[in-house]
N, CA, C and O atoms as a DFTB+ gen file, in Angstrom:
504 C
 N C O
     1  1    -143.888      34.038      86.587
     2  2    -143.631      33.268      85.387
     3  2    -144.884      33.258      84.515
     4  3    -145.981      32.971      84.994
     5  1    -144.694      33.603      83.116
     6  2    -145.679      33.806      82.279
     7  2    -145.815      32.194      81.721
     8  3    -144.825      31.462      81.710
     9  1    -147.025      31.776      81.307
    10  2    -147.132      29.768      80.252
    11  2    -148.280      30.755      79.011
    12  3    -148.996      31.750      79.127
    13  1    -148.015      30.037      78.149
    14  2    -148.436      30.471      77.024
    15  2    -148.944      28.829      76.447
    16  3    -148.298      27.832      76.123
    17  1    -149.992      29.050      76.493
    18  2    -151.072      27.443      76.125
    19  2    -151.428      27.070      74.601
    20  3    -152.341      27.803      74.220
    21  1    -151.148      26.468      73.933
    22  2    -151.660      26.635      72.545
    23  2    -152.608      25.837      72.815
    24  3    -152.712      25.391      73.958
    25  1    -153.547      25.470      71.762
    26  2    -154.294      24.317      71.517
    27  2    -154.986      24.138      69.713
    28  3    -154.336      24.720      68.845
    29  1    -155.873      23.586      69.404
    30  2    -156.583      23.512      68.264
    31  2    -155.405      23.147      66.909
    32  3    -155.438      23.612      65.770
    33  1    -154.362      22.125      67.521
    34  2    -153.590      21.859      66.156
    35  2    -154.207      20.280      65.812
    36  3    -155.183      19.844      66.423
    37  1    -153.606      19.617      64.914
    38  2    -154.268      18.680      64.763
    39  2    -154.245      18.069      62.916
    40  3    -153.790      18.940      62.174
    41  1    -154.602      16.944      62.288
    42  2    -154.543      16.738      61.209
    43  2    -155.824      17.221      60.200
    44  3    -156.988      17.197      60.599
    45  1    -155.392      17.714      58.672
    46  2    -156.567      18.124      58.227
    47  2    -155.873      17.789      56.653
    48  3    -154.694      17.677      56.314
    49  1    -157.145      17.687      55.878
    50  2    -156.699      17.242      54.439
    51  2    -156.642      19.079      53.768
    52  3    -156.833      20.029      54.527
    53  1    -156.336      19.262      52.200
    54  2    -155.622      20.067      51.991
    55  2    -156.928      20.950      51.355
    56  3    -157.378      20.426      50.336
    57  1    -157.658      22.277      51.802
    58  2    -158.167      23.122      51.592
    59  2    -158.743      23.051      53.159
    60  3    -159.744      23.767      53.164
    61  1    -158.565      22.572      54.296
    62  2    -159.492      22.784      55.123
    63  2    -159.004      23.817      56.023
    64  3    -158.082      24.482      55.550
    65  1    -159.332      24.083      57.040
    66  2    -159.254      24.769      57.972
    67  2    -158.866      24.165      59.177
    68  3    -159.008      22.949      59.308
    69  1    -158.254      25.058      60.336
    70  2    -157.638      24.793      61.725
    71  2    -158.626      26.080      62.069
    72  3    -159.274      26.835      61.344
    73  1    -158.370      25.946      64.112
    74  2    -158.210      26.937      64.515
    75  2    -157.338      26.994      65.863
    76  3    -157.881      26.632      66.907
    77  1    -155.740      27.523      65.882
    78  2    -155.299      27.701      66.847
    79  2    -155.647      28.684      68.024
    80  3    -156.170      29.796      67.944
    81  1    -155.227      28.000      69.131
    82  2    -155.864      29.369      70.442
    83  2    -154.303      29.577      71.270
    84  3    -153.404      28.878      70.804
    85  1    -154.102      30.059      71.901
    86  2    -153.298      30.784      72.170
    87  2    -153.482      31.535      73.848
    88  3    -153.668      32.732      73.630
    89  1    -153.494      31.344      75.017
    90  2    -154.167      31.633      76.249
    91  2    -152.425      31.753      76.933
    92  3    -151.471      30.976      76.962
    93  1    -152.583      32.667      77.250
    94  2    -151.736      33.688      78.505
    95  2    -152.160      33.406      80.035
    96  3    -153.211      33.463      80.674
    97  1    -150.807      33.072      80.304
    98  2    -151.434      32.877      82.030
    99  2    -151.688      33.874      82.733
   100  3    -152.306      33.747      83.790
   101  1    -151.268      35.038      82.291
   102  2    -151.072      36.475      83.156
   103  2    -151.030      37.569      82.102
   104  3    -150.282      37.539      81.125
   105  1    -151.878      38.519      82.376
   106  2    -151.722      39.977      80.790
   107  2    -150.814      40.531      80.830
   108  3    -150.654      41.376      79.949
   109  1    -149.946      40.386      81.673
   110  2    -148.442      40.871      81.912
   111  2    -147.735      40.232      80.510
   112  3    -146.761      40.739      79.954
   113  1    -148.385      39.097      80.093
   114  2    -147.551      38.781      78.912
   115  2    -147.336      39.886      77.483
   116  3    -146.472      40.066      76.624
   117  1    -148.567      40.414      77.808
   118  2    -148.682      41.207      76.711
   119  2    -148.534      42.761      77.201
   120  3    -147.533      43.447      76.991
   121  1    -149.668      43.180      77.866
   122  2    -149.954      44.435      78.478
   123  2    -150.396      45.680      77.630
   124  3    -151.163      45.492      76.686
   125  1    -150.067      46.602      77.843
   126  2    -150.652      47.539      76.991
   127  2    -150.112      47.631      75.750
   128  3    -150.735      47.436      74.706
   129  1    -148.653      48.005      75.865
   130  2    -148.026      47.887      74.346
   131  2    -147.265      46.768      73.915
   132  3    -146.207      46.658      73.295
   133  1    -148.056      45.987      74.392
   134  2    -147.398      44.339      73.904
   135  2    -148.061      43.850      72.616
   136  3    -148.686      44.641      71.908
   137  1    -147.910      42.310      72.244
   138  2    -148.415      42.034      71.018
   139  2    -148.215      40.565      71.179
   140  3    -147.206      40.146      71.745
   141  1    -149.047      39.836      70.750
   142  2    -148.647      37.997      70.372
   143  2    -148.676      37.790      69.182
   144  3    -149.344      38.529      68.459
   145  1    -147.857      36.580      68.598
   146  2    -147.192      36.412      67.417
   147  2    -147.021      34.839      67.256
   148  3    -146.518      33.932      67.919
   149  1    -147.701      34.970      66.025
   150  2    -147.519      32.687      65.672
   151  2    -146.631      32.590      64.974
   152  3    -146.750      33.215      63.921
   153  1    -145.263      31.755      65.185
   154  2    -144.434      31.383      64.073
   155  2    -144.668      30.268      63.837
   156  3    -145.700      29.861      64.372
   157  1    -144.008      29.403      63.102
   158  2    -143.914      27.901      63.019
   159  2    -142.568      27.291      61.981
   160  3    -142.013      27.801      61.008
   161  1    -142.356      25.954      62.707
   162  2    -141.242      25.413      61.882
   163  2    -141.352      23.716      61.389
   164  3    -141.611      22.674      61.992
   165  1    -141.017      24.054      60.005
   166  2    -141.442      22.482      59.206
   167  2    -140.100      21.826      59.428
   168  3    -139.021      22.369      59.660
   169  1    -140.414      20.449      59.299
   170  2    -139.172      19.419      59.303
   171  2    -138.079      19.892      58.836
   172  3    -138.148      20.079      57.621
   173  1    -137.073      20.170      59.313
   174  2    -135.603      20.623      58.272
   175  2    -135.737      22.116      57.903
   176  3    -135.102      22.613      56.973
   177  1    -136.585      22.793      58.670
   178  2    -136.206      24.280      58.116
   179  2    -136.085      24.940      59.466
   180  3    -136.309      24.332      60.513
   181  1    -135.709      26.260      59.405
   182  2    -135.613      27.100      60.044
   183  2    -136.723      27.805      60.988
   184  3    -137.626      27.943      60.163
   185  1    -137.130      28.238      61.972
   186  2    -138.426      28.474      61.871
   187  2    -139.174      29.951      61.709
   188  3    -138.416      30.904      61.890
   189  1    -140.401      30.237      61.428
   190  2    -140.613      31.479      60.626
   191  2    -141.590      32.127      61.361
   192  3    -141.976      31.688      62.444
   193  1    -142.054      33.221      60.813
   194  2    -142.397      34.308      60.914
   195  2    -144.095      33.753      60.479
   196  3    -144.088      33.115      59.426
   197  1    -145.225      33.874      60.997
   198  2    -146.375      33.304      60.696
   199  2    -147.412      34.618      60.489
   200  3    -148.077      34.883      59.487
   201  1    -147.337      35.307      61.680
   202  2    -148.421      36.694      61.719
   203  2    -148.489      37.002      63.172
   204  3    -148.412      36.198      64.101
   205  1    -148.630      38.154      63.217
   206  2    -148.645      38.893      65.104
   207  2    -149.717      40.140      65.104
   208  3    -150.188      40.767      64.155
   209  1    -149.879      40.238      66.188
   210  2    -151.233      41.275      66.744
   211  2    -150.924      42.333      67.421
   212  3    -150.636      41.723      68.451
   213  1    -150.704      43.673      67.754
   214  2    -150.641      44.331      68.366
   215  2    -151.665      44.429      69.846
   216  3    -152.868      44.321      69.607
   217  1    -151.495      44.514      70.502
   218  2    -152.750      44.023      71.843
   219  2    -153.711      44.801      71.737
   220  3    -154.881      44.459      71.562
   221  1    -153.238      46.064      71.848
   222  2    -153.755      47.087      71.931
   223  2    -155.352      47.951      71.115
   224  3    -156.528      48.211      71.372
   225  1    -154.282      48.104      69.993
   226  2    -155.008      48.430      69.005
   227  2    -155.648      47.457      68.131
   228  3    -156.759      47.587      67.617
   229  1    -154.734      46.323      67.988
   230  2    -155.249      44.960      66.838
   231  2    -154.261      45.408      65.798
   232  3    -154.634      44.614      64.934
   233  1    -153.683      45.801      65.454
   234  2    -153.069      45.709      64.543
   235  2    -152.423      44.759      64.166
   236  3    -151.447      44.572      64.892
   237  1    -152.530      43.950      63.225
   238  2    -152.046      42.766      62.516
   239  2    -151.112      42.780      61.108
   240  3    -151.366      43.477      60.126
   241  1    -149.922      41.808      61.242
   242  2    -149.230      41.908      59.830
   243  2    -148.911      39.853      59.896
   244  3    -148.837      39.110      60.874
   245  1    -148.793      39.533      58.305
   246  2    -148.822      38.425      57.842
   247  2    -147.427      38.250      57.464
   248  3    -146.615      39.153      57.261
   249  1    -147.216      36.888      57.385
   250  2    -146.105      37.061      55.950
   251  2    -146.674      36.677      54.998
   252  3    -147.871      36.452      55.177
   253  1    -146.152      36.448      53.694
   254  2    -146.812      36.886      52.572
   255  2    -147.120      35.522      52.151
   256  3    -147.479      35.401      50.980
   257  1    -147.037      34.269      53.012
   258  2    -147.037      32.849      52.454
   259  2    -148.248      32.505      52.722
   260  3    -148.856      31.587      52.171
   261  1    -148.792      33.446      53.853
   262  2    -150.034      32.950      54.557
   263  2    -151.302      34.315      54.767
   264  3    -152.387      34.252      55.345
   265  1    -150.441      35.880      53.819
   266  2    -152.116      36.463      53.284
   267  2    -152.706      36.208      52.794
   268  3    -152.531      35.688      51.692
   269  1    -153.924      36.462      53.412
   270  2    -155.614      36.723      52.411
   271  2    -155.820      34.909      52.840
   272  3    -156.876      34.515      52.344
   273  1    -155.057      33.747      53.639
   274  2    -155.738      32.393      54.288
   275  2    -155.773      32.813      55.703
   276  3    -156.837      32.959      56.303
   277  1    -154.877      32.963      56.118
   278  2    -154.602      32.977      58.028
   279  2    -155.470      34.786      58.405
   280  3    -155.698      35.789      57.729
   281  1    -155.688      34.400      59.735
   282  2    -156.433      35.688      60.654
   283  2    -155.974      35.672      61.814
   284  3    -156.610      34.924      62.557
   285  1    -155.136      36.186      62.274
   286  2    -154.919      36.080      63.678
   287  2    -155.772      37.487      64.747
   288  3    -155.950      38.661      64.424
   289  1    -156.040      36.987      65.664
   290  2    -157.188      37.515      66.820
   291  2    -156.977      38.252      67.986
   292  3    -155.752      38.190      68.083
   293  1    -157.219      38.653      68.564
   294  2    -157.647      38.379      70.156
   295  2    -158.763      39.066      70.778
   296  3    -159.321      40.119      70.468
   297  1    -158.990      38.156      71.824
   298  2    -159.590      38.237      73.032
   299  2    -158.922      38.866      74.244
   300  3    -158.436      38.069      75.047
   301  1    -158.836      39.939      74.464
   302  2    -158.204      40.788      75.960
   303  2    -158.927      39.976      77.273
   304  3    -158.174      39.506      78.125
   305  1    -160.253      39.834      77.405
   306  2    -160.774      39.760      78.479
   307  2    -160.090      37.675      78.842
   308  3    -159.997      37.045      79.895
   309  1    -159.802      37.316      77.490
   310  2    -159.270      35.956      78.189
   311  2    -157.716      35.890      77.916
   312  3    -157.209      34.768      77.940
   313  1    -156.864      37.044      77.644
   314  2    -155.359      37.249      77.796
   315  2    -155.152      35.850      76.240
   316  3    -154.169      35.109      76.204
   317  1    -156.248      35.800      75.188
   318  2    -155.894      35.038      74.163
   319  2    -155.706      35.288      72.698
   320  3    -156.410      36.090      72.083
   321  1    -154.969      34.751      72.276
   322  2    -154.927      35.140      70.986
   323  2    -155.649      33.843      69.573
   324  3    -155.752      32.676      69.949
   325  1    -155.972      34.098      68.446
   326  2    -155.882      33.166      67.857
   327  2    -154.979      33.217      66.399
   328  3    -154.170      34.006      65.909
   329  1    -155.569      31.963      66.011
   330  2    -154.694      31.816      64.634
   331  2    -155.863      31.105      63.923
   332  3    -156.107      29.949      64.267
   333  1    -156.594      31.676      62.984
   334  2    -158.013      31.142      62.237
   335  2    -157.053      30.951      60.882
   336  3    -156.504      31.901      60.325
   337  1    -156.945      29.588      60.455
   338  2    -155.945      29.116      59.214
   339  2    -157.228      28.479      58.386
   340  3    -158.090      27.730      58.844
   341  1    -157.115      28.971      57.076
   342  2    -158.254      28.352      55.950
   343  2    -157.515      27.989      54.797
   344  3    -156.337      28.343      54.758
   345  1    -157.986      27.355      53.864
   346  2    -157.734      27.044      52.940
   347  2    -156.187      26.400      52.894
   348  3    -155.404      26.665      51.981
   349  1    -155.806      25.353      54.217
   350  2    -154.888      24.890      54.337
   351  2    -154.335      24.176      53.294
   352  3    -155.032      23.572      52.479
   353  1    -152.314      24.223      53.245
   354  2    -152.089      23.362      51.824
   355  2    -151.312      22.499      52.911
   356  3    -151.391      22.638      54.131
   357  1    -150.253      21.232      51.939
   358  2    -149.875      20.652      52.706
   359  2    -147.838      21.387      53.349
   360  3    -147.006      20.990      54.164
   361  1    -147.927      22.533      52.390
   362  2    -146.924      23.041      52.817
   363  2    -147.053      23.625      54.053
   364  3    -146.016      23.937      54.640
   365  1    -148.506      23.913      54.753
   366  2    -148.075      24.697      56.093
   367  2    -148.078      23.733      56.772
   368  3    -148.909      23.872      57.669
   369  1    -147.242      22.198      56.850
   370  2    -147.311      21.340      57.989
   371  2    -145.951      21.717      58.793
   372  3    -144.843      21.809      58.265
   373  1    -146.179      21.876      59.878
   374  2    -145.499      22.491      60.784
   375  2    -145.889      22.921      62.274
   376  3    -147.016      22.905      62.769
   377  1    -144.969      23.218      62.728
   378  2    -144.711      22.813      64.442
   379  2    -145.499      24.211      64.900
   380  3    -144.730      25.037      64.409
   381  1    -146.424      24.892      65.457
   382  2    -146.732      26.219      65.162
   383  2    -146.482      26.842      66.666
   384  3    -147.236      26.149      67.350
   385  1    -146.127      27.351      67.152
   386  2    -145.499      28.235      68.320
   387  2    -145.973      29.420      68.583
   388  3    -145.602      30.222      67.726
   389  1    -146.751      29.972      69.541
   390  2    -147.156      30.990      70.105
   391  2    -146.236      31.914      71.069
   392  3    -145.747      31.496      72.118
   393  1    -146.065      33.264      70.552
   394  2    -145.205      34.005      71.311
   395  2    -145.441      35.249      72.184
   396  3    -146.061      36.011      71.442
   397  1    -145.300      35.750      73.171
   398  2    -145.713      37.009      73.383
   399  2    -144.664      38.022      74.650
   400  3    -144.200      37.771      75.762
   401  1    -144.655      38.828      74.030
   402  2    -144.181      40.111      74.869
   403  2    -144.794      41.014      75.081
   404  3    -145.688      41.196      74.255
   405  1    -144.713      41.903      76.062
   406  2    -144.716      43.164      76.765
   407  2    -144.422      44.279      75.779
   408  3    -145.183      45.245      75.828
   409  1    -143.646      44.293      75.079
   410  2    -142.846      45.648      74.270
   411  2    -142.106      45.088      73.689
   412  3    -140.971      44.975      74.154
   413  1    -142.440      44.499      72.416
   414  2    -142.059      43.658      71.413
   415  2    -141.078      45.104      70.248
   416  3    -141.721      45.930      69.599
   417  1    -139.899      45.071      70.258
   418  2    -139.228      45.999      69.382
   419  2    -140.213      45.745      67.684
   420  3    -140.914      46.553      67.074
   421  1    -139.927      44.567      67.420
   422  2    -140.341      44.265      65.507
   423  2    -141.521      43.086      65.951
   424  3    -141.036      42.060      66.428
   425  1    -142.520      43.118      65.876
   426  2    -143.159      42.264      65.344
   427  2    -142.889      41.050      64.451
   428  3    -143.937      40.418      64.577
   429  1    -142.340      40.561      63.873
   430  2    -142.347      39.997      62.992
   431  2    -140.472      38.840      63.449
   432  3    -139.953      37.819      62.998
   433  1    -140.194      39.681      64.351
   434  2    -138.847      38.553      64.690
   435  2    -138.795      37.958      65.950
   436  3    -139.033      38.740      66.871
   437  1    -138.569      36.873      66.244
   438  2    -138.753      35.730      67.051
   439  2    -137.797      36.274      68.058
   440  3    -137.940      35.712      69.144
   441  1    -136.858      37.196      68.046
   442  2    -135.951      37.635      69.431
   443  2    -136.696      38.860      70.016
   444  3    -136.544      39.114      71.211
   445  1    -137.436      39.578      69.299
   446  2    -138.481      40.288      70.333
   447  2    -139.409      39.693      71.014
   448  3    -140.214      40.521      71.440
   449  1    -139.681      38.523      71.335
   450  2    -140.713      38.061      72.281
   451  2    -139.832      37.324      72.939
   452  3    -138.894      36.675      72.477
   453  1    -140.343      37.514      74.574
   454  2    -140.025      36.905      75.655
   455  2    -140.349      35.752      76.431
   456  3    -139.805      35.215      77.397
   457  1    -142.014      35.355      75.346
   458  2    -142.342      34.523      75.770
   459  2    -142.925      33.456      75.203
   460  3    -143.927      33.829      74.594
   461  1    -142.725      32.096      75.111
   462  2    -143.196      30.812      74.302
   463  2    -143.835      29.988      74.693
   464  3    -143.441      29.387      75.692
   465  1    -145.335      29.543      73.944
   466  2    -145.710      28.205      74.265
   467  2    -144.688      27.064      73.876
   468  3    -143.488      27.255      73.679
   469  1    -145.393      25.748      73.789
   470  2    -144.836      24.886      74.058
   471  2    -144.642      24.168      72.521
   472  3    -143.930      23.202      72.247
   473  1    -145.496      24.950      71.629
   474  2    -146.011      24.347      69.926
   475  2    -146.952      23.216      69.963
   476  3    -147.092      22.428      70.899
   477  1    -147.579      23.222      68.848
   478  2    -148.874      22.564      68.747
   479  2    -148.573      22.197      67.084
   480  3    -148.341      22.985      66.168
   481  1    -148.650      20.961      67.060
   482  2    -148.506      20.387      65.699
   483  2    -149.624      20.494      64.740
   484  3    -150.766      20.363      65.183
   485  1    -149.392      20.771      63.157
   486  2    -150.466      21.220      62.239
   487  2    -149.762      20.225      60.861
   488  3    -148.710      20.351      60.235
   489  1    -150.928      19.195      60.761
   490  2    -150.386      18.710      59.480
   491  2    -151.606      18.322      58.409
   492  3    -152.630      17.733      58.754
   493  1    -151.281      18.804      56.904
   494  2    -152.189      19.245      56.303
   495  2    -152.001      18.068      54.872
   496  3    -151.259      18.353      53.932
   497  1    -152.727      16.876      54.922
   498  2    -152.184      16.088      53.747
   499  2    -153.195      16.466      52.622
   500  3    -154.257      17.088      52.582
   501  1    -152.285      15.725      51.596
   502  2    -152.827      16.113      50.308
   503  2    -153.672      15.895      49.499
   504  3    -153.722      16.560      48.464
């Protein structure tokens, strides 16, 4: 059984910064051609698509709500990923969820990963 740990959510006023972490119990979560991926979901919506990492190589893609603020990371040797969020508004308040698979088909959709933290709350007042 894979646990996927978030941490670093928390309250912040509106230009500041977070930093989520993201820790794998086992590299099996990811592995060679795996990848981890942050979504998140606000009160009453659906939940979305945030940014994901390729393990491997690093390859990274955003959605377009959160280029050129958010960086997402990793660390191989601690099976972690991050989520470096700047210039926070109060629209990214939301539930933020760490995901990861083995052989993730799309990056970017929440039914290719197999595996979920637990979410870590991010709220950004104004």
């Amino acid at each position: 059984q894979v646990q996927l740990v978030e941490s670093g959510g928390g309250l912040v006023q509106a230009g500041g910064s977070l930093r989520l972490s993201c820790a794998a119990s086992r590299p099996t979560a990811t592995g060679s051609n795996g990848a981890m991926g942050w979504f998140r979901q606000a009160p009453g919506k659906e939940r979305e698509f945030v940014a994901a990492i390729n393990w491997r190589i690093g390859y990274t893609t955003y959605a377009d709500s959160v280029k050129g603020r958010f960086t997402i990371s990793r660390e191989s040797a601690k099976n972690t990923a991050y989520l470096q969020m700047n210039s926070l508004q109060p629209e990214d308040t939301a539930v933020y969820y760490c995901a990861a698979d083995p052989n993730p088909r799309r990056l970017g959709v929440q039914s290719s990963y197999a595996y979920w933290g637990q979410g870590t709350q991010v709220t950004v007042s104004s």
